[in-house]
C-alpha positions as CSV (number, residue, x, y, z in Angstrom):
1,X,114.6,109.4,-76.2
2,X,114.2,105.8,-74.9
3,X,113.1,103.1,-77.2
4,X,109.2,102.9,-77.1
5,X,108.6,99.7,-74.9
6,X,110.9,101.4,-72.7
7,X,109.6,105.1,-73.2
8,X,105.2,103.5,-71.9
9,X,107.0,102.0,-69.2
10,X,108.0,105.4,-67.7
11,X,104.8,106.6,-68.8
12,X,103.2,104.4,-66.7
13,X,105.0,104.4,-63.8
14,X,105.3,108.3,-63.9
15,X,101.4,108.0,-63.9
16,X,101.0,105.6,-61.1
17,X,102.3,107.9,-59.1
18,X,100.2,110.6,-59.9
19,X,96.8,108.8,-60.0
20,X,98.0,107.6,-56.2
21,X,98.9,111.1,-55.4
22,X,95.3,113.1,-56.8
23,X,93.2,110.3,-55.2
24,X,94.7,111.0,-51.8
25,X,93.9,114.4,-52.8
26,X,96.8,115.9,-54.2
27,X,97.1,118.4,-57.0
28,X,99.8,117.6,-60.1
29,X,101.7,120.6,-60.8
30,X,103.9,119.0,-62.9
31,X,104.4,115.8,-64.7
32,X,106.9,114.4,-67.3
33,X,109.0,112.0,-68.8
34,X,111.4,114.7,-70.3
35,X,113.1,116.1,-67.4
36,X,115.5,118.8,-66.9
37,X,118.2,116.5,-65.4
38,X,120.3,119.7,-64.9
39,X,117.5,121.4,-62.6
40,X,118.2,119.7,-59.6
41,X,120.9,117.8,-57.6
42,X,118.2,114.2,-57.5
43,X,119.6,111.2,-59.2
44,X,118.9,110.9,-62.9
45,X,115.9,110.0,-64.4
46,X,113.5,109.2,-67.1
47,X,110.4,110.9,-65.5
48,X,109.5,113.5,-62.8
49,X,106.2,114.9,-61.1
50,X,105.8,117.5,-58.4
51,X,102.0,117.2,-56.3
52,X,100.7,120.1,-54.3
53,X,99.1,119.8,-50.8
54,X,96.1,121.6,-50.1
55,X,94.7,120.5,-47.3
56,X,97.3,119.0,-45.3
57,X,96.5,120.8,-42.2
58,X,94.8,118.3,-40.1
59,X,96.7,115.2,-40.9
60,X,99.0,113.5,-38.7
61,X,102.6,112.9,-39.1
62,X,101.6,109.2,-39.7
63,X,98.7,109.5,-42.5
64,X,101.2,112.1,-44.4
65,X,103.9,108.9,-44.4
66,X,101.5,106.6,-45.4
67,X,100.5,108.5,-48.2
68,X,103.7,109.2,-49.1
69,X,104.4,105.6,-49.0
70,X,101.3,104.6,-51.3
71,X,102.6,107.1,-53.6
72,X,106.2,106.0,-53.8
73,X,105.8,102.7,-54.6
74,X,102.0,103.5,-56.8
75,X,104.8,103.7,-59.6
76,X,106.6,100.7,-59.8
77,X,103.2,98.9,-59.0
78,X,101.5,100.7,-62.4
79,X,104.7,99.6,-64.2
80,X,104.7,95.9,-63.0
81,X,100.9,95.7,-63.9
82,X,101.3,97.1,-67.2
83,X,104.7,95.1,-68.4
84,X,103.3,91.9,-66.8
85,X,105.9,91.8,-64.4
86,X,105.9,90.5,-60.5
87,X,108.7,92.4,-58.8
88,X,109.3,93.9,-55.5
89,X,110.2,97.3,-55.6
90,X,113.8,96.9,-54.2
91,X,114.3,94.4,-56.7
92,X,115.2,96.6,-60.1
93,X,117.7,99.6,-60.0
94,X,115.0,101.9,-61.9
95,X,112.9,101.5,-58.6
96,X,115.4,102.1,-55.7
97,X,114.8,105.8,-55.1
98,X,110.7,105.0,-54.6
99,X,111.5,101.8,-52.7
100,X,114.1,104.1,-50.1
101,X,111.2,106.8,-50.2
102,X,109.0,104.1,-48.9
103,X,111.0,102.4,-46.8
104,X,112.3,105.8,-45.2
105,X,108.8,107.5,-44.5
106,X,107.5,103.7,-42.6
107,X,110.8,104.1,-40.3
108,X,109.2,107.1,-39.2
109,X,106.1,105.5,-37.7
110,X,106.5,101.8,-37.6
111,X,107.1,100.4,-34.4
112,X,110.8,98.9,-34.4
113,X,109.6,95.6,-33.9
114,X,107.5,95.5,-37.3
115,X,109.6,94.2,-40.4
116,X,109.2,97.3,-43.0
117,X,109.5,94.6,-45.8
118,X,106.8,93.1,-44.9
119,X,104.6,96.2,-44.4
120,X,105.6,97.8,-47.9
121,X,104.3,94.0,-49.3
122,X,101.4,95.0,-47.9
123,X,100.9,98.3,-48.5
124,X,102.2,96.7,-52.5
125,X,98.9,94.5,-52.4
126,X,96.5,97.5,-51.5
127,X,98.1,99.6,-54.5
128,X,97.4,96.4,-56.9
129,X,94.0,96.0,-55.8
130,X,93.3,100.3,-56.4
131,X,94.9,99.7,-59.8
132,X,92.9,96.8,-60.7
133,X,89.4,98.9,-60.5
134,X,88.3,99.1,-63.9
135,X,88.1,103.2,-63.9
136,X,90.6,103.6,-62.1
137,X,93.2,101.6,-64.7
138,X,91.2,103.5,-67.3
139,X,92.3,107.0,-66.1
140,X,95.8,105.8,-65.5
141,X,96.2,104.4,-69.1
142,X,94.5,107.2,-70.7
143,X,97.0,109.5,-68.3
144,X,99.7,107.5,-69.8
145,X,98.9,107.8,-73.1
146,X,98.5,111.4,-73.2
147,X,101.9,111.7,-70.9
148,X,103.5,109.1,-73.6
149,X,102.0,111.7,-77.0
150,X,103.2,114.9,-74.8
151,X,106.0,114.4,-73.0
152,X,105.0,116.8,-70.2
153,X,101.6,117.7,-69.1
154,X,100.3,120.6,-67.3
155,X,97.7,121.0,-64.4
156,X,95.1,121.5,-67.2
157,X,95.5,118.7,-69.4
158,X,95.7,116.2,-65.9
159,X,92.7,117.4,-65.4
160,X,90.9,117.4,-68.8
161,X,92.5,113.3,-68.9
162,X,91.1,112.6,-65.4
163,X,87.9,114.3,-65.4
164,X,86.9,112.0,-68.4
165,X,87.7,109.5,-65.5
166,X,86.9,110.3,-62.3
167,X,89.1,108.6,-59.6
168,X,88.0,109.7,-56.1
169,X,86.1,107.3,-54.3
């Protein structure tokens, strides 16, 4: 188990990314910071969470990479907010696989002539300004916390967290 500075870090950055992901309208199926690092061929890692798409059918190839996008990087945003930090996503090993995510899913609708770095800045800015919302950090550190005392939460207890804290808009 990581050492407990370390261990709400993940927490939060696990969370980030699920707060993102169920205010765009996804549903959690799974979220931890125990994996099964066995269970897949991914790289290794301290955390792991699966959303659901309900309602997917009408969006466009463009609004499912822009979501994807905001969700990719929501963690490493939550993390830097919580540990006081101002990095870039590319900047720390721990964050490479959201920032390729990110910077991935914007080749596949950004015109060529639009610098991606500077579009994932500003897609970084938007996700600090949604974290900084009062409820909205609530439900994310209350998510943590419970993720932090669990280790792995089901559908259920998301929703018992979040329902204490409502996040849609």
């Amino acid at each position: 188990m990581a050492h407990d500075d370390e261990f709400t870090r993940i927490a939060y950055h696990e969370c980030g990314h699920v707060i993102m992901a169920e205010y765009l309208g996804g549903e959690t199926d799974l979220l931890t910071i125990a994996p099964d690092s066995d269970s897949d061929d991914l790289p290794e890692r301290s955390g792991e969470f699966r959303v659901l798409w309900i309602n997917d059918d009408g969006a466009s190839d463009k609004d499912i990479a822009l979501r994807d996008i905001k969700i990719a990087l929501a963690g490493p945003v939550a993390e830097m907010i919580y540990d006081g930090t101002q990095f870039t996503p590319d900047f720390l090993e721990e964050w490479r696989h959201d920032w390729q995510m990110a910077t991935e899913r914007a080749k596949a609708y950004l015109p060529k002539t639009t610098p991606i770095s500077e579009h994932l800045g500003r897609t970084i800015y938007e996700i600090i300004e949604f974290f900084e919302r009062d409820h909205i950090w609530a439900a994310l550190a209350s998510l943590a916390d419970a993720l932090e005392a669990h280790e792995t939460l089901e559908p259920d207890d998301i929703a018992e967290v979040l329902e204490a804290w409502p996040i849609q808009a």
